[in-house]
N, CA, C and O atoms as a Tinker XYZ file with bonds, in Angstrom:
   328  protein
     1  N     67.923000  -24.994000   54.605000    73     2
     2  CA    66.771000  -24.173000   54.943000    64     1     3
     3  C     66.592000  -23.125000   53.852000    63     2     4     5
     4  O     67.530000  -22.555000   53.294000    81     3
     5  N     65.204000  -22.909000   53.582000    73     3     6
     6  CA    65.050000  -22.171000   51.829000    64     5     7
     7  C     65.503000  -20.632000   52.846000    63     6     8     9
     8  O     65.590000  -20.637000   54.074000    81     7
     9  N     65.689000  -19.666000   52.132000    73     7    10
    10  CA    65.580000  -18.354000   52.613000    64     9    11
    11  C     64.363000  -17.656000   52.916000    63    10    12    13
    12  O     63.342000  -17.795000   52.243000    81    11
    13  N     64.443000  -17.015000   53.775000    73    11    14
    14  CA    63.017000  -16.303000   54.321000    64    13    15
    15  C     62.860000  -15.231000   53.463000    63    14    16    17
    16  O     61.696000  -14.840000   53.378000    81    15
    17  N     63.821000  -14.533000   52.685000    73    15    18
    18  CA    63.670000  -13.366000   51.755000    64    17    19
    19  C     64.184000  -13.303000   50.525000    63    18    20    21
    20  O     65.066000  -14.123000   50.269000    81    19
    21  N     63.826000  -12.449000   49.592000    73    19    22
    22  CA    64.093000  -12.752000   48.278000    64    21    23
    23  C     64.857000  -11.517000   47.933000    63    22    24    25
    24  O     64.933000  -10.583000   48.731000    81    23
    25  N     65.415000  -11.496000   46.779000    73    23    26
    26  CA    65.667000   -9.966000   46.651000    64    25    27
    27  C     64.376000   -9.939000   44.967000    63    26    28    29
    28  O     63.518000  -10.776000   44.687000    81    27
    29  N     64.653000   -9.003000   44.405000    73    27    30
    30  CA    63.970000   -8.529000   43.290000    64    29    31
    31  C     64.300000   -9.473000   42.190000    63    30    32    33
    32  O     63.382000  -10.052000   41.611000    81    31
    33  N     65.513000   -9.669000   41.865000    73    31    34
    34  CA    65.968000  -10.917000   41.025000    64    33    35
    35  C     65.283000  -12.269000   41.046000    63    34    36    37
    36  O     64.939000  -13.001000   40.118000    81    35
    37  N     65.130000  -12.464000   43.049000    73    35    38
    38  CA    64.818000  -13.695000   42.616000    64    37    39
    39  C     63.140000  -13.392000   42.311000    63    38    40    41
    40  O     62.747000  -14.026000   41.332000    81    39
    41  N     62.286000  -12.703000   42.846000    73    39    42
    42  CA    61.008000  -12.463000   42.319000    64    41    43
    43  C     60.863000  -12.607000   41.119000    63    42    44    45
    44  O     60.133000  -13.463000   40.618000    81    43
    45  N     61.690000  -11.606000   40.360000    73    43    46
    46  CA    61.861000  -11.394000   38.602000    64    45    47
    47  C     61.797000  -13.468000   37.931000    63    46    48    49
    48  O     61.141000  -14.083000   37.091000    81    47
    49  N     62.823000  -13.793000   38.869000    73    47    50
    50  CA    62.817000  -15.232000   38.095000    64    49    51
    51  C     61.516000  -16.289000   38.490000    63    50    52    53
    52  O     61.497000  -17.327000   37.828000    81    51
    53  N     60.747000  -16.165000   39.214000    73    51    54
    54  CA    60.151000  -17.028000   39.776000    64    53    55
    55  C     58.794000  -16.250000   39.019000    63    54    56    57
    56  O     58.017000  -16.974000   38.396000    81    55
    57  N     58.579000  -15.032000   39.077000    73    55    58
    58  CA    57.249000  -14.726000   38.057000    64    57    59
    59  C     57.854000  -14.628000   36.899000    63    58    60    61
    60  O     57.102000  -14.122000   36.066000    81    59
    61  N     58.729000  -14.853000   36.551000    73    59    62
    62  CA    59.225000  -14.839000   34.715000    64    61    63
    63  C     59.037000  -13.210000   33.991000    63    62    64    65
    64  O     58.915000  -13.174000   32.767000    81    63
    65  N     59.019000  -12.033000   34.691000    73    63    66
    66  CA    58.821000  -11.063000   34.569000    64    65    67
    67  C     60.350000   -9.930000   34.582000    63    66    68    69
    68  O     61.551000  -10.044000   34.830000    81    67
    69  N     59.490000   -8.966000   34.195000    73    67    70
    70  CA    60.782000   -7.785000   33.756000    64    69    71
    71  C     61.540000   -7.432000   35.058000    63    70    72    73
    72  O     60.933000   -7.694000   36.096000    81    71
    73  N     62.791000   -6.871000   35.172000    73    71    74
    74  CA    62.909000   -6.152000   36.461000    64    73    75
    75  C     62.475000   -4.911000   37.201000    63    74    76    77
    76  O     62.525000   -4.677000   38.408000    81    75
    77  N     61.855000   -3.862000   35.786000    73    75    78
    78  CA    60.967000   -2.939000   35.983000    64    77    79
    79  C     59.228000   -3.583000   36.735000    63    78    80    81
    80  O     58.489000   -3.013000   37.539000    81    79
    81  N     59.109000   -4.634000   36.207000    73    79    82
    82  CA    57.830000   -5.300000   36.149000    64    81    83
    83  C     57.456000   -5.573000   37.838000    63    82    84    85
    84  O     56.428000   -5.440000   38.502000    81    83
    85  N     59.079000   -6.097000   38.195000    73    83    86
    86  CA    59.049000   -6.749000   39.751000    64    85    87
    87  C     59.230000   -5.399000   40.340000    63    86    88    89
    88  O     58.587000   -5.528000   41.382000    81    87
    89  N     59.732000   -4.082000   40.345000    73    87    90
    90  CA    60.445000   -2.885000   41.474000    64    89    91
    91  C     58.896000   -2.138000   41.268000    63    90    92    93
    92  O     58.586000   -1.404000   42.207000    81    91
    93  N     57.549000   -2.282000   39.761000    73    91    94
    94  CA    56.585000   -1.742000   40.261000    64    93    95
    95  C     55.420000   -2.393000   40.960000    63    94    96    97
    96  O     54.481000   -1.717000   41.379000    81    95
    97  N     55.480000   -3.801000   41.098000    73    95    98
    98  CA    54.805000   -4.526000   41.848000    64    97    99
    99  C     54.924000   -4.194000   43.490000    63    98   100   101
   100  O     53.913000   -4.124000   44.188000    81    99
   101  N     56.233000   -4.004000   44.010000    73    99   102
   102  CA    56.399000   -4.115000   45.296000    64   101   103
   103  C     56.402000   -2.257000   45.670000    63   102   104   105
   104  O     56.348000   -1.857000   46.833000    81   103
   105  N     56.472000   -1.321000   44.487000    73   103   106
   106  CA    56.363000    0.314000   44.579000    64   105   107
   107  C     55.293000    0.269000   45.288000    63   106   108   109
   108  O     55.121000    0.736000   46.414000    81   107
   109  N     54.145000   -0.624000   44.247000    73   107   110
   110  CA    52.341000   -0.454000   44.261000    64   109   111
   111  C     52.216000   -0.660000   45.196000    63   110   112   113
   112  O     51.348000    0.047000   45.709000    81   111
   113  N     52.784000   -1.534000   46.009000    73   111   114
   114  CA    51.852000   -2.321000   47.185000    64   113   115
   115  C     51.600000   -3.673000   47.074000    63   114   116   117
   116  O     51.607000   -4.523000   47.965000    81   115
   117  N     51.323000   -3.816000   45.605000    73   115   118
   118  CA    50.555000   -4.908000   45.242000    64   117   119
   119  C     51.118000   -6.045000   45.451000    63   118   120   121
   120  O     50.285000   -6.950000   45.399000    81   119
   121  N     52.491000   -6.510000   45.732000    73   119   122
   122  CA    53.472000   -7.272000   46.511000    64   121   123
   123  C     53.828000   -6.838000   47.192000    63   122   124   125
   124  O     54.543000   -5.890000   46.864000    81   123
   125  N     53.657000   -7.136000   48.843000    73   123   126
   126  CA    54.505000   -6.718000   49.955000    64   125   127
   127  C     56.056000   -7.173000   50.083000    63   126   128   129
   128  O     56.702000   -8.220000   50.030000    81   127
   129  N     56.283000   -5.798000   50.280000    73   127   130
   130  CA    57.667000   -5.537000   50.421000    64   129   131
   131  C     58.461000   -4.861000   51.528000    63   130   132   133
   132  O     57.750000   -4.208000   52.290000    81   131
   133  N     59.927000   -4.857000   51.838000    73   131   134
   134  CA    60.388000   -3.912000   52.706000    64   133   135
   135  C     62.104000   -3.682000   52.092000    63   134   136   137
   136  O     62.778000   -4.455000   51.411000    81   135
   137  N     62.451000   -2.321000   52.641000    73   135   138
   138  CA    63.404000   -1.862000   52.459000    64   137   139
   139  C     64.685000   -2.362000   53.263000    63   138   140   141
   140  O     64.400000   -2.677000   54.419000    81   139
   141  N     65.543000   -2.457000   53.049000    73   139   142
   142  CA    66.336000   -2.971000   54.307000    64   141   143
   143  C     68.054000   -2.184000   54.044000    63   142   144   145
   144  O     68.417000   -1.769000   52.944000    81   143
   145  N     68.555000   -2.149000   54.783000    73   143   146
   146  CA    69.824000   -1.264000   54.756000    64   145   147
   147  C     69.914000   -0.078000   54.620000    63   146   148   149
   148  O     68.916000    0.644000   54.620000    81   147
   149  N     71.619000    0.550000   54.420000    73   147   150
   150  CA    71.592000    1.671000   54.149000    64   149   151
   151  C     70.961000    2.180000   52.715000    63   150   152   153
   152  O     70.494000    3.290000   52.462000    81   151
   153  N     71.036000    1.513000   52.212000    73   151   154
   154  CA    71.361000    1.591000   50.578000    64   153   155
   155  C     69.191000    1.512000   49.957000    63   154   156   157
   156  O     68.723000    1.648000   48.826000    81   155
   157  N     68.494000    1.256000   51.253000    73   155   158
   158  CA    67.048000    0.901000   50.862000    64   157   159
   159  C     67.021000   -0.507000   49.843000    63   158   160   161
   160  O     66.371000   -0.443000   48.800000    81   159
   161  N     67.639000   -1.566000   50.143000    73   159   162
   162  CA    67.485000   -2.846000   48.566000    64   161   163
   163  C     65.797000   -3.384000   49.323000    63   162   164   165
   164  O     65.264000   -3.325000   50.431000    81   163
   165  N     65.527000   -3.784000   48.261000    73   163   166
   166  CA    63.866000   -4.646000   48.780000    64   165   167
   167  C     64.191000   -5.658000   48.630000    63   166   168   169
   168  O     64.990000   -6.055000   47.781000    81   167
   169  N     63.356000   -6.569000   49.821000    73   167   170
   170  CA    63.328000   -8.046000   49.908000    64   169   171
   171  C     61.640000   -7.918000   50.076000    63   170   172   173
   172  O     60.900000   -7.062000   50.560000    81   171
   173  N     61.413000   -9.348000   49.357000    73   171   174
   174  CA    60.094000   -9.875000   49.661000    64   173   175
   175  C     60.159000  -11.135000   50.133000    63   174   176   177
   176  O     60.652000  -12.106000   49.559000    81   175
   177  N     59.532000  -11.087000   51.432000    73   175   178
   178  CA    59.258000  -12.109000   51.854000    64   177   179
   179  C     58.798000  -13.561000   51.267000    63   178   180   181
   180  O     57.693000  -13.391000   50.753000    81   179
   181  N     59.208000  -14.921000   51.139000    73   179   182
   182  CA    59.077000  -15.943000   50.379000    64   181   183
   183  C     57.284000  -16.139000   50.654000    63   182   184   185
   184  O     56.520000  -16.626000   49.820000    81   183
   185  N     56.976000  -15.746000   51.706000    73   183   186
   186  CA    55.596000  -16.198000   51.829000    64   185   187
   187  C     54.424000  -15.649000   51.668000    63   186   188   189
   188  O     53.264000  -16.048000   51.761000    81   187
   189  N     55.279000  -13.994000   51.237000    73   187   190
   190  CA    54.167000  -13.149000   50.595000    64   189   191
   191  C     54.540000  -13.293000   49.257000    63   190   192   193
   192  O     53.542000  -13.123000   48.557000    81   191
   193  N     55.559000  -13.536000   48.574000    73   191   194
   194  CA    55.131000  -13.587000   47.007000    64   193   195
   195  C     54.474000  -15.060000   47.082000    63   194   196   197
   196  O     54.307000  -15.184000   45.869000    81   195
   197  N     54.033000  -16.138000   47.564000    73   195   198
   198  CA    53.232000  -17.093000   47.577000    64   197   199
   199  C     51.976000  -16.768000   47.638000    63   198   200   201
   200  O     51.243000  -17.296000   46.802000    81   199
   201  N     51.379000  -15.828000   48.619000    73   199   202
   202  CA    50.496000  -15.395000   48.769000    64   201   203
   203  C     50.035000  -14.659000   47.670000    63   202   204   205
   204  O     48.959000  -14.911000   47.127000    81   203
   205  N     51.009000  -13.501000   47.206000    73   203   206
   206  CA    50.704000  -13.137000   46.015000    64   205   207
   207  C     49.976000  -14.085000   44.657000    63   206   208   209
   208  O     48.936000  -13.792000   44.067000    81   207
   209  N     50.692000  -15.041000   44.445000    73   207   210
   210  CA    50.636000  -16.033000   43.500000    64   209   211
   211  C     49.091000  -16.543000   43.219000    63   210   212   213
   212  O     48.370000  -16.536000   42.221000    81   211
   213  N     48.905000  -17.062000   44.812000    73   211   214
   214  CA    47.215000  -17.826000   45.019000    64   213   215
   215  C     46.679000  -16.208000   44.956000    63   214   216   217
   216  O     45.567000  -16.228000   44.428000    81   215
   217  N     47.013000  -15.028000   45.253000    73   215   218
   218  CA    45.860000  -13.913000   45.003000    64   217   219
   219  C     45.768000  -13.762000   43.511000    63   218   220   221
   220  O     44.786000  -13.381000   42.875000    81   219
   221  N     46.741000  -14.059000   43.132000    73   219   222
   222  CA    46.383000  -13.429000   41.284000    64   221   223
   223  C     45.665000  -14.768000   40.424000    63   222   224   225
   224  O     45.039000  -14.556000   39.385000    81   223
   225  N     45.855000  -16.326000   41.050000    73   223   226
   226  CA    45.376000  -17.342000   40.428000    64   225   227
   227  C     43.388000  -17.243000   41.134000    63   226   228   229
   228  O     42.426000  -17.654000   40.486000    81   227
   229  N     43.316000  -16.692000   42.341000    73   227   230
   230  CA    41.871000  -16.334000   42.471000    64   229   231
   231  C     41.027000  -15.608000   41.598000    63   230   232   233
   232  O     39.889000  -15.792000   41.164000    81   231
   233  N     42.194000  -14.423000   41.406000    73   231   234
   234  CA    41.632000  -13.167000   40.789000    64   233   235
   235  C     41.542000  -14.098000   39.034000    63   234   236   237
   236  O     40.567000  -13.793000   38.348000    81   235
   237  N     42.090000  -14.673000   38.707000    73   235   238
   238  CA    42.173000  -15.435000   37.512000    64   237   239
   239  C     41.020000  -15.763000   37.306000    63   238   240   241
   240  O     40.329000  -15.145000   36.497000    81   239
   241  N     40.415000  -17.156000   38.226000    73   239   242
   242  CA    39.730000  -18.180000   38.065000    64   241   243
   243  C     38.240000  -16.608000   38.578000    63   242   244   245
   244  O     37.112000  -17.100000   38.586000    81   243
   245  N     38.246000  -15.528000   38.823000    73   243   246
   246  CA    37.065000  -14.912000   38.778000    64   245   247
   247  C     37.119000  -14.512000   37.337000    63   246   248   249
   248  O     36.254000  -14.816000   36.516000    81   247
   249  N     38.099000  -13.872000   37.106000    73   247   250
   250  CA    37.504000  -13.572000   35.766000    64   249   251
   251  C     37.284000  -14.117000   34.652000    63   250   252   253
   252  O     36.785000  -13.478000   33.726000    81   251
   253  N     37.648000  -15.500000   34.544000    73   251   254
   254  CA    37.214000  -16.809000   34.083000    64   253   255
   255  C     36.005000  -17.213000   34.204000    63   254   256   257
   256  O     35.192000  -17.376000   33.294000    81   255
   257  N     35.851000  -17.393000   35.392000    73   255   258
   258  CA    33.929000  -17.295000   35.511000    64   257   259
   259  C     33.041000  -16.172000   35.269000    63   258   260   261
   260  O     31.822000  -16.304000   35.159000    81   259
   261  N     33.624000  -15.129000   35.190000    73   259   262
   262  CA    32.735000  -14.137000   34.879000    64   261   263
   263  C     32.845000  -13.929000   33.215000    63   262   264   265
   264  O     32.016000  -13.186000   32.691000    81   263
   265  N     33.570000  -14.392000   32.622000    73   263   266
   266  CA    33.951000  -14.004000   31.299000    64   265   267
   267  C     34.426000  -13.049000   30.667000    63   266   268   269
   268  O     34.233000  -12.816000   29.474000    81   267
   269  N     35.204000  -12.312000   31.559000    73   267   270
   270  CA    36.517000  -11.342000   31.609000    64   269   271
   271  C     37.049000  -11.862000   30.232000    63   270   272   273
   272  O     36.732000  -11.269000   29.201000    81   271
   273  N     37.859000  -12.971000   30.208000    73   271   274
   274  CA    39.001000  -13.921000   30.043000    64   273   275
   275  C     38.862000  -13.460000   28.242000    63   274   276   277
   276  O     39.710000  -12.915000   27.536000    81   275
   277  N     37.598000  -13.878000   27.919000    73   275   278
   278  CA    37.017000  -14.530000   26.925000    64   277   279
   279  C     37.223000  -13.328000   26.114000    63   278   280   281
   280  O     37.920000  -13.193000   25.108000    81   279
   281  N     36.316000  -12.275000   26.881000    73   279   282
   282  CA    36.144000  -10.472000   25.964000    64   281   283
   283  C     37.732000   -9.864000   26.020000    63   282   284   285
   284  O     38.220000   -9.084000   25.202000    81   283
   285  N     38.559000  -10.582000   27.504000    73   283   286
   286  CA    40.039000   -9.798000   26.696000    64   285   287
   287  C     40.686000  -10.100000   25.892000    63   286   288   289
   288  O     41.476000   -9.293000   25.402000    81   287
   289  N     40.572000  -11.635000   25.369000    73   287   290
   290  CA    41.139000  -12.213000   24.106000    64   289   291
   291  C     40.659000  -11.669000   22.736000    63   290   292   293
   292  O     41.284000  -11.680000   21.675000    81   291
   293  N     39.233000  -11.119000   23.021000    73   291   294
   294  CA    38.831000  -10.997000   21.900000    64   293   295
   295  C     38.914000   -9.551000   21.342000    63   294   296   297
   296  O     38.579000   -9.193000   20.213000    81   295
   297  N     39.451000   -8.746000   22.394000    73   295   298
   298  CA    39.383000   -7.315000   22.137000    64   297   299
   299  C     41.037000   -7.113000   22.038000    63   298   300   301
   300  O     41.461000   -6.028000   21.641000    81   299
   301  N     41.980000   -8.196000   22.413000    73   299   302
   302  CA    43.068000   -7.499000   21.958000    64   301   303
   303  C     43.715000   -8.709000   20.572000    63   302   304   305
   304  O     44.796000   -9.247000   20.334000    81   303
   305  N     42.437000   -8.698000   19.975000    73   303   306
   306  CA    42.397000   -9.398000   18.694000    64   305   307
   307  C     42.588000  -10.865000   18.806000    63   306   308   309
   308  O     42.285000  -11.330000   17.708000    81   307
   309  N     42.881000  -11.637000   19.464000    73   307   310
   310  CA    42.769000  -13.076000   19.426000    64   309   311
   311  C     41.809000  -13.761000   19.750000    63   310   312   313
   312  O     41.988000  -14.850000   20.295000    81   311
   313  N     40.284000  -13.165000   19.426000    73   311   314
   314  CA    38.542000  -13.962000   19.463000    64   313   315
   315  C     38.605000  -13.876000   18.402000    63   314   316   317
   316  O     39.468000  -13.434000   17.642000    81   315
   317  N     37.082000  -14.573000   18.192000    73   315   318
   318  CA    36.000000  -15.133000   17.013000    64   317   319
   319  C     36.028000  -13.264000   16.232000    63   318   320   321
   320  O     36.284000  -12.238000   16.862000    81   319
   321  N     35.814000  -13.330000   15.321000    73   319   322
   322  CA    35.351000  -12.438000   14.321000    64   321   323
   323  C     33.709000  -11.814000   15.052000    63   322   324   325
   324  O     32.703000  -12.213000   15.639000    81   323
   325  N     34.320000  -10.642000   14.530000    73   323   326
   326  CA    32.878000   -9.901000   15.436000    64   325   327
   327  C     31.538000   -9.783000   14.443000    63   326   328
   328  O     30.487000   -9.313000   14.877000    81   327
């Protein structure tokens, strides 16, 4: 049976991200999180960082259609010549 909770590590490995990267995601809000023990460690739930995942691949595919995508490549230097 997979685990119902994660700690920060395993978040860190599964978004391929920093460990600062994962403790301000779940600070923000922006991944739900909870504290647990004496000690406060965070676990995230396996089915909210899923959720997370399809929210940031939505938020993707909008700014893809809107052409976000296109002007941030090109403004942090990797577009066409202006």
């Amino acid at each position: 049976m997979p685990a119902r909770f994660l700690t920060l590590a395993d978040v860190q490995e599964v978004l391929n991200i920093s460990a600062a990267q994962a403790y301000a995601l779940v600070r923000s809000g922006e991944l739900p999180a909870l504290q647990v023990g004496g000690r406060g460690v965070w676990r995230v739930e396996a089915t909210e960082l899923e959720a997370y995942i399809q929210r940031m691949y939505e938020q993707t595919r909008a700014r893809i259609s809107s052409g976000d995508v296109e002007r941030d490549a090109a403004d942090a230097g990797g577009g066409a010549a202006r």
